[in-house]
N, C-alpha and C positions, 0 to 999 in steps of 0.2 A: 410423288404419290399420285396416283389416275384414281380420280372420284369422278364416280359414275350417278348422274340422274339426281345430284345434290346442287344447290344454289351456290353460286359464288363465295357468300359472304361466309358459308358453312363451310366451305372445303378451305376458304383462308384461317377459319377457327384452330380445322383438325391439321392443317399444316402446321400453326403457331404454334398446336400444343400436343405435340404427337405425344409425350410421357404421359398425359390425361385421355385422350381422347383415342379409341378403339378400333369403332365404327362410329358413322354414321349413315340413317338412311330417310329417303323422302319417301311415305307411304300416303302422301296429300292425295293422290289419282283414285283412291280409297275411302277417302276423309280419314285417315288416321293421322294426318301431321308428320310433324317430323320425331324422329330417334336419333336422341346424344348420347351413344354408350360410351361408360367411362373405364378405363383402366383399373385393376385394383389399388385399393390405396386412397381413391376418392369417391364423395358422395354429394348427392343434390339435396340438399338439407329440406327445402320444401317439404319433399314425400317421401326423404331418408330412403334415397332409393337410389342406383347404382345407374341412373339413364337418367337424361332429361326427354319427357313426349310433351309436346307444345304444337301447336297450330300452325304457329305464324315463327319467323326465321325471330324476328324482332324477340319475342317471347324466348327462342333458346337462347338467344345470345345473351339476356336478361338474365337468365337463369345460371348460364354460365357463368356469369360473374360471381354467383353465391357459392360455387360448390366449395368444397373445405376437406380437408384429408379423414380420409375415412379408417376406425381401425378397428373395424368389426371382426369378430372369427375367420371368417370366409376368406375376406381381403387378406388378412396375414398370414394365414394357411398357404394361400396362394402366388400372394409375397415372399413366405418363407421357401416354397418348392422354389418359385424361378432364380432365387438367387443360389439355391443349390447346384443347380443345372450350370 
């Protein structure tokens, strides 16, 4: 997998965990930080929300460590189309 304009420690993340993780993207040149978007199926219980946005590389990887299987509407809607495919 070619990750573009992401820090090392992030693209060994989305390598380790291609079934969770989506995208990610660096929008730091911005001051937006980074974006962890997750796969359906998981969630970042902090903000109960489907991405991790943090600052600093330190901060996602922290955050990474919380998320937890998600089984909201959406996720299993979307869950249930791809294993029909």
């Amino acid at each position: 997998m070619t990750h573009y304009n992401i820090p090392k420690t992030l693209a060994t993340l989305w390598d380790s965990h291609p079934d969770q993780i989506v995208d990610i993207t660096n929008e730091t040149a911005d001051g937006s930080g980074y974006w962890v978007y997750f796969a359906p199926g998981w969630i970042y219980p902090r903000g109960e929300t489907h991405f991790i946005h943090e600052d600093t590389v330190a901060e996602c990887l922290a955050g990474f460590r919380t998320i937890k299987r998600c089984t909201c509407a959406e996720c299993q809607r979307i869950i249930s189309r791809d294993h029909r495919s």
